[in-house]
C-alpha positions in Angstrom: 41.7 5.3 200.2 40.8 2.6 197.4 39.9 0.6 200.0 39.4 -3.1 199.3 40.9 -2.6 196.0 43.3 -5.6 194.9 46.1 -5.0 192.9 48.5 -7.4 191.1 52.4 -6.8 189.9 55.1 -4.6 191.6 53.1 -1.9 193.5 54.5 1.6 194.0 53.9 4.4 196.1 55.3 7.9 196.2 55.6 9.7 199.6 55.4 13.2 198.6 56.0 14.1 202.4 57.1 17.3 204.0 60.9 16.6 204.1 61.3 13.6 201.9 60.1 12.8 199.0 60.4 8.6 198.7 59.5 6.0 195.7 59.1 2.5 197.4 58.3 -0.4 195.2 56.7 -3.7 196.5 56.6 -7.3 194.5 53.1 -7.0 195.5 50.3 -5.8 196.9 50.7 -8.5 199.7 50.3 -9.3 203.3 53.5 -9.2 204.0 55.0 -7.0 201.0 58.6 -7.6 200.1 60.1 -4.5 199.3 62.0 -4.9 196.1 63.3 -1.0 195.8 63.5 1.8 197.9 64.8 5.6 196.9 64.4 8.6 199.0 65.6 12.3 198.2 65.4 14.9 201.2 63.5 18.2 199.3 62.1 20.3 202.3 58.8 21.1 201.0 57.8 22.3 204.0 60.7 24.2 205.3 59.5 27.5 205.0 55.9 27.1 205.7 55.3 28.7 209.2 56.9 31.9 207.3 55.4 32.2 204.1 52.6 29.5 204.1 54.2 28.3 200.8 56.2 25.5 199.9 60.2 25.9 199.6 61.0 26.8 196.2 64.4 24.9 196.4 62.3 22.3 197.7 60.0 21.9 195.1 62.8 22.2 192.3 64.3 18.9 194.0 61.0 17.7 194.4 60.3 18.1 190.8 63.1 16.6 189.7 62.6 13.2 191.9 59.1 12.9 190.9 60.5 13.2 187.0 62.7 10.4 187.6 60.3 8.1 189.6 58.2 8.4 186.7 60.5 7.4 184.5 61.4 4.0 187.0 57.8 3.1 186.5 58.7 1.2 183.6 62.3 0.8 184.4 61.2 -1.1 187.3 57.5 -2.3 185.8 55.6 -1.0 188.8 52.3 -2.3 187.0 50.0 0.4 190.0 52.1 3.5 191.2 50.1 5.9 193.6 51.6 9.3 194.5 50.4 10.8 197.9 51.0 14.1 199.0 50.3 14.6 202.9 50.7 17.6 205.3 53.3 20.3 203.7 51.2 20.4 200.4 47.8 20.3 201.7 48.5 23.3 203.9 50.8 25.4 201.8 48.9 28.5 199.8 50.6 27.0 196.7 49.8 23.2 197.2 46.8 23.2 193.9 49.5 24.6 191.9 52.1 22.4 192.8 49.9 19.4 192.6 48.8 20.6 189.1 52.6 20.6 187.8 53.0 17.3 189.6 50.1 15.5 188.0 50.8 17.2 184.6 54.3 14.7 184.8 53.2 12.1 185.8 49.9 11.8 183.7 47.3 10.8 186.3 45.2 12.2 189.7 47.9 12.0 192.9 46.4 11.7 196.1 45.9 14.8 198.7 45.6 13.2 201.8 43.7 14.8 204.9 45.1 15.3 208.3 42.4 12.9 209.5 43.2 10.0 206.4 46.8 10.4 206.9 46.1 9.2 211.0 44.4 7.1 210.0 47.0 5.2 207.0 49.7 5.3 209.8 47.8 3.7 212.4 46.9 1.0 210.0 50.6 0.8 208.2 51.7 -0.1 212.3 48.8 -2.5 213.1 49.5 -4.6 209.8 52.8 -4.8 211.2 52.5 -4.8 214.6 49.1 -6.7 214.9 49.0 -6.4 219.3 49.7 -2.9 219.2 48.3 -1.5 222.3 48.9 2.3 223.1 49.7 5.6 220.8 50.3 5.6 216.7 53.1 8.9 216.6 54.3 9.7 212.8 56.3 12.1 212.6 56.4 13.7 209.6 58.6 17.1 208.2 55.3 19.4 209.0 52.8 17.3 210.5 52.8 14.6 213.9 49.7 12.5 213.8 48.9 10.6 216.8 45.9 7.9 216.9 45.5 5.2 220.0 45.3 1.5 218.7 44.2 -1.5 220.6 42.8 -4.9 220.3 44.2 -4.8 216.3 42.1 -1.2 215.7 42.4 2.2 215.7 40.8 4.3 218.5 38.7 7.7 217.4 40.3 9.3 214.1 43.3 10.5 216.5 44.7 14.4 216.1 47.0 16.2 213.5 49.3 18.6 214.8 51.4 21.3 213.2 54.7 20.4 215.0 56.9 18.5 212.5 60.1 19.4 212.6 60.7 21.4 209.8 57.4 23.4 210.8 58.4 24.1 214.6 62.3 25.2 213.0 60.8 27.9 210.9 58.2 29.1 213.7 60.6 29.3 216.5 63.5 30.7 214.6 65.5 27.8 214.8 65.6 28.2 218.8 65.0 25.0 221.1 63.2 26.7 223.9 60.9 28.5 221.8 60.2 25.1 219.8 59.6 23.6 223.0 56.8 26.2 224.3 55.3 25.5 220.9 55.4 21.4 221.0 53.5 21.7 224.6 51.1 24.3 223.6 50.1 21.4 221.0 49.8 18.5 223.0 48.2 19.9 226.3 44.9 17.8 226.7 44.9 15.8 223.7 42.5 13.0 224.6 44.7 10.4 223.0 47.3 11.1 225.1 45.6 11.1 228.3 43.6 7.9 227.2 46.6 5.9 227.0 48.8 7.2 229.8 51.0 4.5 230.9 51.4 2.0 227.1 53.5 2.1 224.3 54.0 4.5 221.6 54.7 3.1 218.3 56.8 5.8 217.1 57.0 5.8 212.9 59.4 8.5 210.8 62.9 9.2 210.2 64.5 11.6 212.3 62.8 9.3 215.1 64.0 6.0 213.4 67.3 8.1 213.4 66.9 8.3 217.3 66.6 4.7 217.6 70.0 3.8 215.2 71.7 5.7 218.1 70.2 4.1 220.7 71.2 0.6 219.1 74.7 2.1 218.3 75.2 3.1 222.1 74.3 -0.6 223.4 76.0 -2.3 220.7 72.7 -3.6 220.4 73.5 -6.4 217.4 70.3 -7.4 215.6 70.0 -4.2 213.5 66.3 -4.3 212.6 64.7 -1.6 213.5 61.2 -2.6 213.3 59.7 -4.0 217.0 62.7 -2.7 218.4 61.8 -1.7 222.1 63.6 1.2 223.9 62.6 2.4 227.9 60.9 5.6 227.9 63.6 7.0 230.2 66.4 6.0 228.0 64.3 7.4 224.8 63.4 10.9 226.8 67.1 10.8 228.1 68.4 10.2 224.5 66.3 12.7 222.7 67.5 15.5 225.5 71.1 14.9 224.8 70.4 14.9 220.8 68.8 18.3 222.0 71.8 19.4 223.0 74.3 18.6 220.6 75.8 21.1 217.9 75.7 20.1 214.3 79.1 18.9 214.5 78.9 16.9 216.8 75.8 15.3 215.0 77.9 15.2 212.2 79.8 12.8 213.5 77.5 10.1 214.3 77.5 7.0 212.3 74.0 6.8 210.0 73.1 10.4 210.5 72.5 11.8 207.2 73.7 15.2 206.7 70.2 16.3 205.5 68.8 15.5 208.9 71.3 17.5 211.3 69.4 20.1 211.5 66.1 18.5 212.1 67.0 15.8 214.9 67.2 17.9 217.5 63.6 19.1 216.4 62.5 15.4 216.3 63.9 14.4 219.5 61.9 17.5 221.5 59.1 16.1 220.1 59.3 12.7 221.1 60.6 14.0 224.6 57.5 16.2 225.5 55.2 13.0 223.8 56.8 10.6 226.1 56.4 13.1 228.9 52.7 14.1 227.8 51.6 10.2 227.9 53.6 8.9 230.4 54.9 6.2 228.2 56.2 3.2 229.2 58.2 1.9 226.2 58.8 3.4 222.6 58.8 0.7 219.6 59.8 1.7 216.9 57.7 0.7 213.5 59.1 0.0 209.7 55.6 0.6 208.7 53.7 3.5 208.4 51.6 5.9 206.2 52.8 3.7 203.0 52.0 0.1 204.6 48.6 1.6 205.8 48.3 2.6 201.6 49.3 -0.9 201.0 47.0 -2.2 202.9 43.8 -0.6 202.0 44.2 -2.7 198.7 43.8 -5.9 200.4 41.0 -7.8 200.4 39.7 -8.6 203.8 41.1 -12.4 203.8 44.1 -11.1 203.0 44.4 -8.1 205.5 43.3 -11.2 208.3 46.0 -13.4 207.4 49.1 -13.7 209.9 52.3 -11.2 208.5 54.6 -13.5 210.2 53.5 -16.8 208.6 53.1 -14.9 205.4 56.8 -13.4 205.6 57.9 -16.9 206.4 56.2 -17.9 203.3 57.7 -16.3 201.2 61.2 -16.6 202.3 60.8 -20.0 202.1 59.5 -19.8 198.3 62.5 -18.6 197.8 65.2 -20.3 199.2 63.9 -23.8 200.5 64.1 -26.9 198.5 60.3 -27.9 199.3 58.5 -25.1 200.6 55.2 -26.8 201.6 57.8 -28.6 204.1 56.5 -26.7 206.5 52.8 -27.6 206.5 54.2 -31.0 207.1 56.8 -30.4 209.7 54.4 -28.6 211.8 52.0 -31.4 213.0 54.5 -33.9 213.3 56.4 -31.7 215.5 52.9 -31.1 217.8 53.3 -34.3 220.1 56.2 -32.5 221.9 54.3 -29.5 222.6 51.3 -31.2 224.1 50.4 -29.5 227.2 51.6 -32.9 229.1 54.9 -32.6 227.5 56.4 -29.2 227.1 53.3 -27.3 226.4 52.7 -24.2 224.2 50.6 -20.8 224.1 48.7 -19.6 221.1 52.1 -17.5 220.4 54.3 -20.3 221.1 52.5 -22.4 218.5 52.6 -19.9 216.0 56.5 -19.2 216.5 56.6 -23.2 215.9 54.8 -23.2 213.0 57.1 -20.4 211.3 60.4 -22.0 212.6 58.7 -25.2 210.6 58.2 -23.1 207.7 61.5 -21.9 207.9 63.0 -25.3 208.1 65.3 -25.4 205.3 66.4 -22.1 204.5 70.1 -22.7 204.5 70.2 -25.9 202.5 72.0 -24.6 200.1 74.8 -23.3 201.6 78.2 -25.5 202.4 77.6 -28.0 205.3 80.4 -26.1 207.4 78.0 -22.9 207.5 74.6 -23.9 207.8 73.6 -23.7 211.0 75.0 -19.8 211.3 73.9 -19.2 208.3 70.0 -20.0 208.8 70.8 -18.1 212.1 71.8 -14.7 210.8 69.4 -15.2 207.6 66.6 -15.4 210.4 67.8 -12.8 212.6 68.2 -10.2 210.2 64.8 -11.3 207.8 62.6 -8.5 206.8 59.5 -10.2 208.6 57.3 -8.2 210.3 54.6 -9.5 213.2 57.4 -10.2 215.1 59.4 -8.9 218.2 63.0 -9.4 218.5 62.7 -12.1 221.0 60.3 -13.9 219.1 63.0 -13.4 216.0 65.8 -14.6 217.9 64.1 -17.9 218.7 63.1 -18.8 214.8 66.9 -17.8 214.9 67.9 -20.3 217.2 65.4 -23.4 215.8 67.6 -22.8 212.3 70.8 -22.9 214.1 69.9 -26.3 216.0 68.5 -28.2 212.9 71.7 -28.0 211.4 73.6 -28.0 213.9 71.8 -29.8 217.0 72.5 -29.1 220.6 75.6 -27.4 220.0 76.0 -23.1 221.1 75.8 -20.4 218.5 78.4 -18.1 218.7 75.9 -15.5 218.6 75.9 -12.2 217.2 77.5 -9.3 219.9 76.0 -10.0 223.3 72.2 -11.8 223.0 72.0 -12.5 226.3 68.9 -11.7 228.4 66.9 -11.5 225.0 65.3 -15.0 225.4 64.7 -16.7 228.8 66.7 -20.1 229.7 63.1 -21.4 228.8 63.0 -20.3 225.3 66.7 -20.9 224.9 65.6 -24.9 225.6 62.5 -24.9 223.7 64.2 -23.4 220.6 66.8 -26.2 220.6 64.2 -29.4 221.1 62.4 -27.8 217.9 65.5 -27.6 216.2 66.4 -31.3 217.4 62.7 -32.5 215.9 63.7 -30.6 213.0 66.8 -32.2 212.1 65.6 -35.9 212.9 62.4 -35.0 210.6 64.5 -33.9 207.4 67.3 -36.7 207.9 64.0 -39.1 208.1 62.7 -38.2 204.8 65.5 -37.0 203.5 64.2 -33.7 202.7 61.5 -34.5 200.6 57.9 -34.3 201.0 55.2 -36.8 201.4 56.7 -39.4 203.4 56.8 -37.2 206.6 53.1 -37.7 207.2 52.9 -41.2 207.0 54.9 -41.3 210.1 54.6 -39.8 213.9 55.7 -39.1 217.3 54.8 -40.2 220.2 55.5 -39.5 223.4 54.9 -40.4 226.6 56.4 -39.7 230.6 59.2 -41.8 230.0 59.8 -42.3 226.0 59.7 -40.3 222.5 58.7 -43.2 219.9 58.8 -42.6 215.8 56.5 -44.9 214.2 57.4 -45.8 210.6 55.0 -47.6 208.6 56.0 -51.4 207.3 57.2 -50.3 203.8 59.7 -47.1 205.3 61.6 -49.8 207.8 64.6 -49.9 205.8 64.5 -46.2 206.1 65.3 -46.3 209.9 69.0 -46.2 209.4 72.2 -45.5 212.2 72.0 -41.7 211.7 68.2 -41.5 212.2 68.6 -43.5 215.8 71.1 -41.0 216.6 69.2 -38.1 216.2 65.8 -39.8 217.5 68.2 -40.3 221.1 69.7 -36.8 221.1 65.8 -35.2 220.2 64.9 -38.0 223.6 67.6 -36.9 225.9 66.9 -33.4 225.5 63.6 -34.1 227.2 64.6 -36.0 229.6 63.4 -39.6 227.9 64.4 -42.8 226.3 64.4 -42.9 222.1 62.6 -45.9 220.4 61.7 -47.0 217.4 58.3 -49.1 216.4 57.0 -50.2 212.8 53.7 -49.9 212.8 50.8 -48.6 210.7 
């Protein structure tokens, strides 16, 4: 939709979905958008559907009534483009022109009716700008509609399937009983290609009540970077989860932490769903995706450079615009760093590199905080970043590089239990990047330009940092100390040379 369309200002987009209806604003129209408000009100369009083939009539009242007032945050807020998309409830419902007609009559301008085919395929894209390797199933689960679409190699696979099984749907067809709902979910899924086709991978699992799932999986391992997005969960524990949701009363849901009382009676719903998907596929892991259906919308106005640009490095980006003192720091920190990394030194993969280059990037985010505090505070500012086109292993080592350049080989008291997250490798590599880090800014004392003019080199037995002739004087107590500790740490002697 509007593809290849760039737009400029705060971008909005209303979800006009089955169950929620949702205003999310952006900064931009970006590669890695920055979400700068976010406002959701549950309405049940499609609650009644199966029954009646019309919308709720409570549902569009509340619906009404949150599409009155995101109107009027479009210049609250000065979303300079605001697109309104409608997806599976009101395309199917008997009353959808009608309620469409009253929708566009307040807001003033065409909203979008999205097909079951376009709304695969804005999900599978919304995951793969965030999720770039993605290799298995897309599921969105919506309140009427689950699309699934296969994704691989950075692209969707055939225009994947739209079924009629979203949660509110299947509650209103089976009379609000389970074992009905379940003969109804497997009727739907038996011999879908996409599932057969990628028996065995992933599936990148996008909506609420299953993002709900995923809070309670994280609240039952005391799991403590609370990020959803790339988090991974077996497929037995996800299939064994989702049967026990299955089985709890709506007290007892109640009572769960995060659970709004909106969704209680849809999680259940949700969680058969997932559990006959993961069955149907055979998955091997469900990861859970912040992006979705809105991202894919986001994304469609990019222009190609754009959409080919790395959301990781971009993220990193523009946190650093933000909060670093010099954020082109890290165009500089990232080559001088490279003579460690040589493949006769500690060596690197194409991921490895990148990860380098945003921990450079991300150098000097907690510079302005008290001394005392910097090194946990560049730690949890990492770990809890809204970046996406990264796992959380990959997170927790641009964690780890923050904590070290402040605080050098010392031991985070991490957040909960981390352990097992990175390997012993990743653990050391983190802290010599850290220890390069924190020489390089006490060098130059945190400006830029002189970094360049200087290098390091390193050989079997020694780390050397050449300093031109006219920077000699710079080569001061505390920048030998840090040179030895960056030397020791891979196994080598620290010296200093003026040179050209």
């Amino acid at each position: 939709m509007n593809g290849g369309r760039k737009s400029t200002g705060r971008f909005g987009i209303v979800d006009l979905g089955s169950n929620s209806v949702r205003l999310v604003v952006y900064a931009a129209a970006a590669r890695s958008p920055v979400l700068v408000f976010n406002e959701k009100v549950l309405c049940g369009l499609g609650r009644t559907l199966s029954s009646t083939g019309r919308l709720d009539p409570k549902g569009i009242d509340r619906a009404i009534d949150a599409i009155k007032r995101f109107v009027a945050l479009r210049e609250q807020i000065g979303i300079k483009t605001l697109i309104i998309a409608a997806t599976a409830a009101v395309r199917d419902a008997e009353d959808g022109p009608e309620f469409i007609a009253r929708i566009e009559k307040i807001c003033g301008f065409k909203i979008n009716l999205i097909s079951g085919e376009e709304e695969a395929r804005l999900s599978a894209q919304g995951v793969l700008s965030g999720i770039p390797d993605a290799d298995g199933v897309v599921g969105d689960l919506g309140g009427a509609s689950l699309e699934l679409v296969g994704v691989s190699g950075g692209k969707r696979l055939g225009i994947g399937s739209t079924l009629p099984i979203g949660p509110l749907r299947i509650i209103d067809q089976s009379k609000n009983n389970l074992v009905a709902a379940e003969a109804i979910v497997d009727k739907a899924l038996k011999g879908l290609d996409v599932l057969k086709e990628n028996q065995g991978k992933r599936l990148y699992v996008v909506g609420g009540a299953w993002r709900n799932l995923a809070r309670i999986h994280m609240a039952q391992r005391h799991y403590p970077i609370h990020v959803l997005h790339e988090y991974v969960i077996p497929a037995r524990d996800a299939a064994d989860l989702a049967k026990l949701i299955e089985k709890l009363g709506p007290k007892t849901l109640a009572q769960i932490p995060d659970i709004s009382e909106r969704r209680i009676d849809t999680l259940p719903f949700g969680a058969l769903v997932l559990e006959r998907v993961i069955a149907a596929m055979r998955a091997k892991e469900v990861v859970v995706s912040a992006y979705g259906l809105r991202e894919g919308i986001l994304f469609d106005r990019l222009d190609k450079r754009t959409q080919a640009k790395d959301p990781l490095i971009e993220g990193c980006r523009d946190l650093a615009s933000r909060l670093s003192r010099f954020p082109e720091h890290g165009d500089e920190l990232t080559p001088w760093t490279a003579p460690l990394f040589r493949d006769e030194v500690l060596g690197e993969t194409l991921n490895q590199a990148r990860l380098r280059h945003a921990a450079c990037i991300l150098a000097d985010i907690g510079w302005y905080v008290h001394p005392d505090y910097r090194a946990h505070h560049s730690l949890t500012q990492i770990l809890l970043a809204p970046f996406s086109g990264v796992d959380h292993s990959g997170r927790l080592f641009l964690a780890r590089v923050g904590y070290h350049r402040h605080e050098g080989r010392g031991e985070p008291e991490l957040i909960g239990n981390l352990a097992g997250i990175l390997t012993e490798t990743e653990n050391y590599r983190a802290m010599v990047l850290g220890l390069a880090l924190r020489l390089a800014f006490t060098l130059c004392a945190a400006t830029t330009g002189m970094l360049p003019k200087t290098r390091l080199e390193v050989t079997k037995t020694t780390v050397t940092l050449v300093v031109p002739r006219r920077y000699e004087s710079l080569l001061g107590e505390v920048v030998q100390r840090r040179l030895a500790a960056l030397a020791r740490a891979v196994d080598r002697k620290g010296e200093m040379r003026v040179g050209r």
